[in-house]
C-alpha positions in Angstrom: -17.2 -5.5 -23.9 -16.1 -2.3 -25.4 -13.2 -1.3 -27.8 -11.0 1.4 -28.6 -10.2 1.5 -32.9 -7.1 2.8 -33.2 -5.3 3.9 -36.9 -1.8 4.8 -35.6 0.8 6.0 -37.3 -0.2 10.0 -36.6 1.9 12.6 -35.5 0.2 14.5 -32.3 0.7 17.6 -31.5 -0.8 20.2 -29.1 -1.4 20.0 -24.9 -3.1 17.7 -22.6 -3.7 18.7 -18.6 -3.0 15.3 -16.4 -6.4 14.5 -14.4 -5.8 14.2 -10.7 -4.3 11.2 -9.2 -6.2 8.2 -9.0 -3.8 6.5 -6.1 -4.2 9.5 -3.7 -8.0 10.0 -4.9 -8.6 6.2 -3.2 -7.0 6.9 -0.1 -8.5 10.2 1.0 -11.8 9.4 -0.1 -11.9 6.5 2.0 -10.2 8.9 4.5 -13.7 11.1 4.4 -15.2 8.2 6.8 -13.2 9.4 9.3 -15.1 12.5 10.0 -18.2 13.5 10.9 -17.8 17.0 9.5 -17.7 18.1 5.7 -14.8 17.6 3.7 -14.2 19.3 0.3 -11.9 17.4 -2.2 -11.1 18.9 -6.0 -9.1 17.8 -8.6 -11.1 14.6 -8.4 -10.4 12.8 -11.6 -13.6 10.9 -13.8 -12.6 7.2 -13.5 -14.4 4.3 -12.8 -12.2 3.0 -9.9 -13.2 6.7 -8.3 -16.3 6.5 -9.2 -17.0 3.1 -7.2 -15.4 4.5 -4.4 -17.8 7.2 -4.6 -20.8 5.3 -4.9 -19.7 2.9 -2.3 -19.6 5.6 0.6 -22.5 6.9 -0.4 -24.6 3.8 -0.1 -22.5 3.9 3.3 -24.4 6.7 4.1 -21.6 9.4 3.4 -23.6 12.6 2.2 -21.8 13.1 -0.9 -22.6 16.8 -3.0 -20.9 17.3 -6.3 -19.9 21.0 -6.3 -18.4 20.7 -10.3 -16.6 18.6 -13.3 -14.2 17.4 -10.8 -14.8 18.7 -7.2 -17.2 16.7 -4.5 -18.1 17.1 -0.7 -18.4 14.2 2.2 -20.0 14.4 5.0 -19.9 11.2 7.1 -22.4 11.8 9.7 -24.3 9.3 9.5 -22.8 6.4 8.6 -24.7 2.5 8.0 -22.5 0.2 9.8 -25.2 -2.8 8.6 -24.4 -1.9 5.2 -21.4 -3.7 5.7 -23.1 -6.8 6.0 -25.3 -6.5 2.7 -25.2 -8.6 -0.6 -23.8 -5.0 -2.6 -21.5 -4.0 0.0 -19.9 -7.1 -0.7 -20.3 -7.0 -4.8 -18.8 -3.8 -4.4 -15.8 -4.1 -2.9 -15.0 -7.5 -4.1 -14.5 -5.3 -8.0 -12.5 -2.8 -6.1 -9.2 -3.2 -4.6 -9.1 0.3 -2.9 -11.8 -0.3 -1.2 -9.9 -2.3 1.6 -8.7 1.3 2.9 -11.9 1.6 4.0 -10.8 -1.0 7.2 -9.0 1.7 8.6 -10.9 4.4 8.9 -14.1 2.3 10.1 -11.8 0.6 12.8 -10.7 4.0 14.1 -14.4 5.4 14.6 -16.4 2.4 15.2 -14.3 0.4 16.2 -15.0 -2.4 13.6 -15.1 -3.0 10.1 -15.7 -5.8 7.7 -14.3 -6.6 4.1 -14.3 -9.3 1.4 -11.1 -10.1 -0.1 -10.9 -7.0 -2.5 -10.8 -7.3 -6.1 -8.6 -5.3 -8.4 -5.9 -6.1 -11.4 -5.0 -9.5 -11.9 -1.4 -8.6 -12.2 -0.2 -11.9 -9.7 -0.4 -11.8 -5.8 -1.2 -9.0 -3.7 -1.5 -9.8 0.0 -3.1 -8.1 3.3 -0.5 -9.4 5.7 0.8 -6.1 6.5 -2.3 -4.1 6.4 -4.0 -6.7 8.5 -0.3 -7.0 11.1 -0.7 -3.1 11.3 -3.9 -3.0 12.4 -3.3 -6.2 14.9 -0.3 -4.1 16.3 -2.7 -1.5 17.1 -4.8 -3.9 19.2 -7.0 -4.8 16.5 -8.4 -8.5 16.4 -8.7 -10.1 12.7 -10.7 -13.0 11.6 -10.7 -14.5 7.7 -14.0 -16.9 6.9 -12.4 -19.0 4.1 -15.9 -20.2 3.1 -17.1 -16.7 2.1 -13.4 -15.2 1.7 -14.2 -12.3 4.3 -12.5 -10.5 6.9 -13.9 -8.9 9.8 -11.7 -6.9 12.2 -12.6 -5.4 16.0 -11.1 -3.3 18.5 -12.9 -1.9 21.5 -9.5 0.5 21.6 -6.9 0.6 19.8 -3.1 1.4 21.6 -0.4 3.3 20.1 2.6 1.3 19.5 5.8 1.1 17.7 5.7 -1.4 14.6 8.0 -2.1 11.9 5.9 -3.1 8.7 7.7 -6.3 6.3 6.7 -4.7 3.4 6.6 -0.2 2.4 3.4 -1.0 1.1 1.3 2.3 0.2 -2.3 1.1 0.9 -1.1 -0.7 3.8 0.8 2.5 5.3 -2.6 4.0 4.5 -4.7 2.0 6.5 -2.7 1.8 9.2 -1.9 5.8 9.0 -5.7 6.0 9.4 -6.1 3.8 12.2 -3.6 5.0 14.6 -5.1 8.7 13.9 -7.8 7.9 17.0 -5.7 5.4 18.7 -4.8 6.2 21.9 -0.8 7.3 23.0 1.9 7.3 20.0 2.4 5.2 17.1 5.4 4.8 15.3 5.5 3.4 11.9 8.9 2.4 10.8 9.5 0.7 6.8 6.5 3.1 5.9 5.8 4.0 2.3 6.3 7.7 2.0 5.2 8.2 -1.7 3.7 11.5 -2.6 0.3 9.9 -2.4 0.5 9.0 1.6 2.2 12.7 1.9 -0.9 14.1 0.7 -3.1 11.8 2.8 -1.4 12.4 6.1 -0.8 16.7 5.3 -4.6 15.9 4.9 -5.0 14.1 8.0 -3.2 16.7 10.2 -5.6 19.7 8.1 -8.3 17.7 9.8 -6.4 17.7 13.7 -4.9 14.6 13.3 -0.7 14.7 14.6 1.4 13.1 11.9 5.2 13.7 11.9 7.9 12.2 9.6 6.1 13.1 6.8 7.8 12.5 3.7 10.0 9.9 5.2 9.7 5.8 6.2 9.5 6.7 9.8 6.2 8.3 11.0 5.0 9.2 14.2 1.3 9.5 14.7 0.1 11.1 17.9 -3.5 9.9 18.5 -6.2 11.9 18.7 -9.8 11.7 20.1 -11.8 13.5 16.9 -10.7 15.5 13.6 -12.6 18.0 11.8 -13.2 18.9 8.2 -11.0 20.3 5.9 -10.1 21.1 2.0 -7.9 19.2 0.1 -6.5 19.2 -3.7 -5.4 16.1 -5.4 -2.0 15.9 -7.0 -1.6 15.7 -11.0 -1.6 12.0 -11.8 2.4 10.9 -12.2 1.4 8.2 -14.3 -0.3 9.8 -16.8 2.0 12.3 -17.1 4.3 9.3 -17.5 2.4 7.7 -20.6 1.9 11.4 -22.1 5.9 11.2 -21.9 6.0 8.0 -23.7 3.3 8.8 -26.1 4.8 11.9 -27.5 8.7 10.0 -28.2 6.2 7.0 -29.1 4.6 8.9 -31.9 7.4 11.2 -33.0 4.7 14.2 -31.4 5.3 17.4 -30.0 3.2 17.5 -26.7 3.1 19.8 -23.4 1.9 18.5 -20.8 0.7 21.1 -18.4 0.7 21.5 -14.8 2.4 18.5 -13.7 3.4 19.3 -10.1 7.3 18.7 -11.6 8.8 18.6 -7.8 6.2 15.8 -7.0 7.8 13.3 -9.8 10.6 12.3 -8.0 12.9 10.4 -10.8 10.1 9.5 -13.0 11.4 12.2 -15.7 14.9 10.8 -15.5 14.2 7.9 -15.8 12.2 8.3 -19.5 15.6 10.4 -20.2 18.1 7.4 -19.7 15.7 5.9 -22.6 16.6 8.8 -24.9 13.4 11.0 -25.1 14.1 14.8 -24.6 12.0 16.6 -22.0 12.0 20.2 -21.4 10.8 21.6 -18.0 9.0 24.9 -18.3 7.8 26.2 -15.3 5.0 23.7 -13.8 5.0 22.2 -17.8 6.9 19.2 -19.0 7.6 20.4 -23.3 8.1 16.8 -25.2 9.8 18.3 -28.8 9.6 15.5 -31.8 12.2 13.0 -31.9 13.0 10.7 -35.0 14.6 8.5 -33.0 15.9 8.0 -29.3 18.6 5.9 -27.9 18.9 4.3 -25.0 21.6 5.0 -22.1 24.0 2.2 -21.0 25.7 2.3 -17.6 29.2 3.8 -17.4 31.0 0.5 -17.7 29.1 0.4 -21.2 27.0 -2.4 -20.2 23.3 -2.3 -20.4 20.9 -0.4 -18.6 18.5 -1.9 -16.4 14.6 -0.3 -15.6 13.6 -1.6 -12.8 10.5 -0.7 -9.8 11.2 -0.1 -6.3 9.2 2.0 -3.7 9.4 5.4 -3.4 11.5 7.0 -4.1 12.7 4.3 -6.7 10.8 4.0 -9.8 6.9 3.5 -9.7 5.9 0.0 -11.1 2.7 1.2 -12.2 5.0 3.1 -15.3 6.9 -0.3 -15.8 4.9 -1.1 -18.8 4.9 2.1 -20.3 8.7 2.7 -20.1 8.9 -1.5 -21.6 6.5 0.1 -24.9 8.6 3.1 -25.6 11.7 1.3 -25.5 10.7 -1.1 -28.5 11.0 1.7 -30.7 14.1 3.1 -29.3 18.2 2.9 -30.2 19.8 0.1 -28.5 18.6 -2.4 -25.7 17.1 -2.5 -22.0 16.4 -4.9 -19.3 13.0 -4.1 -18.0 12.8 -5.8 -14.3 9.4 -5.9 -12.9 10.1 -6.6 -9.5 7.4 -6.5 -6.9 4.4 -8.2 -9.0 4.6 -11.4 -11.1 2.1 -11.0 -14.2 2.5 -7.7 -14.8 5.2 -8.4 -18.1 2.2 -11.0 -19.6 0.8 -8.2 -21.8 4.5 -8.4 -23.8 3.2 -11.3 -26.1 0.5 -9.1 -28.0 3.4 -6.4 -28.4 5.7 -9.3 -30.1 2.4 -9.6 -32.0 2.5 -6.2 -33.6 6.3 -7.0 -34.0 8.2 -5.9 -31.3 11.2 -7.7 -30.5 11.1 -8.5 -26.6 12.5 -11.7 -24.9 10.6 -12.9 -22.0 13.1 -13.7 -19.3 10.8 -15.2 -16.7 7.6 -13.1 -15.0 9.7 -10.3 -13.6 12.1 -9.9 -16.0 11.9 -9.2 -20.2 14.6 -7.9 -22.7 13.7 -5.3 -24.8 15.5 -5.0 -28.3 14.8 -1.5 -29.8 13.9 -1.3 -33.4 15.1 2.5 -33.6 11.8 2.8 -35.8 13.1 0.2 -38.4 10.8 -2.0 -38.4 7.6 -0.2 -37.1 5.1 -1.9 -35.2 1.8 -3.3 -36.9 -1.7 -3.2 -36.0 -3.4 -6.5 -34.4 -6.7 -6.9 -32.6 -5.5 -7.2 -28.9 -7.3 -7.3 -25.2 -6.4 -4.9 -22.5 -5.6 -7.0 -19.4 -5.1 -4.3 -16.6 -5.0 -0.8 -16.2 -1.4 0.2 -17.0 -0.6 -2.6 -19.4 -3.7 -1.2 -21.3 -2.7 2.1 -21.7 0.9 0.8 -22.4 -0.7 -1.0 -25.2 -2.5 1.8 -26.5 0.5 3.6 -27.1 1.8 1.2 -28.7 -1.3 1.0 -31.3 -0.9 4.3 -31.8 2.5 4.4 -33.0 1.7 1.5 -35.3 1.3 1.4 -38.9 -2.7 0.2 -39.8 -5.2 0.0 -37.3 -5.5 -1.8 -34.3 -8.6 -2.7 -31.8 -7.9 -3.1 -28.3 -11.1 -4.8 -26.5 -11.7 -4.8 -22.6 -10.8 -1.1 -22.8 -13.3 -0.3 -19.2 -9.6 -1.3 -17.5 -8.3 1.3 -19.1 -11.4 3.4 -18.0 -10.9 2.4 -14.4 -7.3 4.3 -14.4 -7.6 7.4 -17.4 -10.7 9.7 -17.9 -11.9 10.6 -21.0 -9.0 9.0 -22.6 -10.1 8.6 -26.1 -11.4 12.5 -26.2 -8.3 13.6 -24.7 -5.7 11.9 -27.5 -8.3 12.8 -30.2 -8.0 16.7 -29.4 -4.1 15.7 -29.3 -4.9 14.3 -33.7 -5.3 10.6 -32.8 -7.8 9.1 -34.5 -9.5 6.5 -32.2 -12.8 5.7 -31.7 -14.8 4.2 -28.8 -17.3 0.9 -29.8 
C-alpha cells in the first residue's frame, strides 16, 4: 500500500492546468466499441480508472495507438465477444465501476453483452435498476446469476421507445444513450441526466452519425441509426479538480490560477465555493484564487444557516461534497453539508475530527461543520484514503495542517488525479510518494 507524506502548513503559489475529465473519459471510451472505424480522443487524462478502461478494450480487441502524453486512437474492428466470458474480463471489470458502460455499446452492435456486478468506491449503494430498465425498455432481455453475481443481457433488436427513467442517473443515461443509437425507430428519454459529461458524449455520438436532440436538456430524442463512423473528440477540463484546486488555494492561504478551465462548462460549481467565502477571479478561460487570511461563510437571507447540498445537474456535483465539507472547517461561521444521493460518503469526517476539526455527524447524509476561522489549525495524523474524492478532500486538509501527516491507500486517489503529488509539489507543497 502506498502513501503520500505530507508537512502542511505551506503557502502555494503559482499555476496548475486541470487534466481532462475522468467522468466523460469513461463514457466515450467505452463509446469507441461502438464503431468499427477509428476514433481519435485527446485530453485523455493519466489515471488509473482510465487506464483500466483502456487496457480492458484492448484485451477486447479494440486497436488502441497512443498518438502522445494524453491523446489515444480506437479502432474497434475487431472485437472478442468470448473475451467476455474469460477469468480477466471478469477481474477487470469487477475493480471498475465504469466499466458497466460497456453494456450499451456491446448490446447495440452485437446484440449482447455480459457484466459482473462492477466494482468502484465503497461510498454505500449504487444500483443498476435503471441502466438495466433502460435497456429492457429497448427490448433488451436481462438475466442476474446470484451465484457468480453476473449479468448477461440480449436483444436480437432493439425498438425505439419512449421511457421515463426513476432516477437522472449519468452512467445510466449513458448506457442507454448508447443503446438506442442503433435501435430501430425513435427513443425518447425523459428524467435524463444532462451533465456536461453526457453533452459531450452524445455531441460525440452525433460527430460519429448518430441523431441525438435535446441535448443539454432531461428530454432526449435519439433517432436510431443503422451504423456510425469515426470521429475526433476532446475531453473537457475536469470540474472536480478544478474544484479541489479552488479549495486548496483558500485551504492554504495560496495564490493559485488555475488555467483553462472551460468556465461556461462549471455550471454553479464556482458559486457555490463563493457562498463559503473564497474569492475567485475569472480571467478569460482562467479561474485567479488571490490569498485569503480568512473566509466566511454566507447565511441565507433570513440570516439562518446555509446549507451545501448535491443534486443532479445542474445542482451541485456530489463528487465536490467532500471538498466543499474540508474547506469549510477552516472557514468564518457554520454550514450544513447534506450529502444526499449516497450514504457513506460523510464517513471520512472522523479522521478530519482527528486532525481537530470540529464537525458533528448528523446521520450518513448529513454533518455540521463548525468553522475554526484558522483559530485553531488543524494537526497532522496518520490517516487512510477511503475513496477517490474523500482522499483528495483529505489531502487538502493535510496540507493546510500544521506538522506532517501520512495518508495510506493513496492508489484511490490515483484512480481520480494524475500526477497529483508532482503537480502540488511544482505548486511548493512538500509531499512525497512512499
Amino acid at each position: 500500500m502506498k502513501s503520500f507524506e505530507i508537512i502542511g502548513g505551506k503557502t502555494l503559489h503559482g499555476e496548475i492546468v486541470p487534466q481532462g475529465a475522468k467522468n466523460e473519459a469513461l463514457q466515450v471510451i467505452c463509446a469507441t466499441v461502438l464503431c468499427p472505424e477509428r476514433i481519435t480522443i485527446s485530453n485523455v487524462p493519466n489515471i488509473q480508472d482510465v487506464n483500466k478502461l483502456i487496457e480492458l478494450v484492448s484485451d477486447l480487441g479494440v486497436d488502441v495507438i497512443k498518438l502522445s502524453h494524453d491523446t489515444y486512437s480506437f479502432k474497434a474492428d475487431n472485437i472478442r465477444m468470448d473475451y467476455l466470458a474469460s477469468p480477466k474480463f471478469l477481474e477487470q471489470t469487477t475493480s471498475l465501476r465504469g466499466s458497466v458502460m460497456l453494456i450499451g455499446p456491446l448490446l447495440a452492435r452485437f446484440g449482447k453483452a455480459y457484466m459482473p456486478k462492477p466494482g468502484g468506491d465503497k461510498i454505500g449503494r449504487r444500483r443498476l435498476d435503471t441502466h438495466l430498465l433502460g435497456l429492457q425498455n429497448l427490448g433488451a432481455k436481462v438475466e442476474y446469476d446470484y451465484t457468480n453475481n453476473t449479468y448477461q443481457i440480449i436483444a436480437n433488436k432493439l425498438i425505439g421507445c419512449d421511457m421515463l427513467l426513476d432516477e437522472a442517473s449519468v452512467t445510466g443515461t449513458a448506457n442507454i444513450v448508447m443503446a438506442a443509437v442503433m435501435a430501430e425507430g425513435t427513443t425518447t428519454i425523459l428524467n435524463a441526466a444532462s451533465e456536461p459529461y453526457v453533452v459531450q458524449l452524445c455531441n460525440m455520438l452525433n460527430n460519429m452519425g448518430a441523431k441525438i436532440s435535446g441535448v443539454r436538456s432531461n428530454l432526449l430524442t435519439i433517432e436510431g441509426v443503422t451504423s456510425l463512423h469515426g470521429c475526433e473528440h476532446r475531453l473537457l477540463p475536469d470540474m472536480i479538480e478544478i474544484g479541489s484546486f479552488i479549495g486548496l488555494a483558500a485551504m492554504t492561504q495560496s495564490s493559485i490560477t488555475i488555467k483553462d478551465c472551460g468556465y461556461k462548462h462549471l455550471g454553479i460549481v464556482p458559486d457555490v465555493f463563493r457562498k463559503l467565502g473564497i474569492i475567485i477571479e475569472r480571467i478569460g478561460d482562467d479561474i485567479f484564487i488571490p490569498a485569503q487570511e480568512e473566509y466566511e461563510i454566507e447565511n441565507y437571507i433570513d440570516g439562518s444557516i446555509l446549507t451545501i447540498s448535491d443534486a443532479p445537474w445542474p445542482g451541485f456535483t456530489p463528487d465536490l461534497i467532500s471538498v466543499a465539507l474540508v474547506v469549510a472547517t477552516q472557514a468564518k461561521g457554520s454550514v450544513l453539508i447534506h450529502q444526499k444521493m449516497f450514504e457513506s460518503r460523510l464517513f471520512f469526517v472522523d479522521k478530519l475530527i482527528d486532525m481537530g476539526a470540529k464537525i458533528i455527524l448528523c446521520d450518513p447524509h448529513r454533518a455540521t461543520v463548525i468553522g475554526l476561522n484558522r483559530q485553531n489549525p488543524l494537526r497532522g495524523i496518520i490517516m487512510t484514503s477511503p475513496d477517490i474524492r474523500a482522499g483528495v478532500a483529505l489531502l487538502i486538509a493535510a496540507l493546510s495542517a500544521n506538522g506532517k501527516s501520512t495518508i495510506n491507500n493513496i492508489e484511490q486517489i490515483d484512480r481520480g488525479y494524475q500526477n497529483i503529488d508532482e503537480r502540488l509539489r511544482n505548486l511548493g507543497a512538500e509531499i512525497i510518494r512512499k
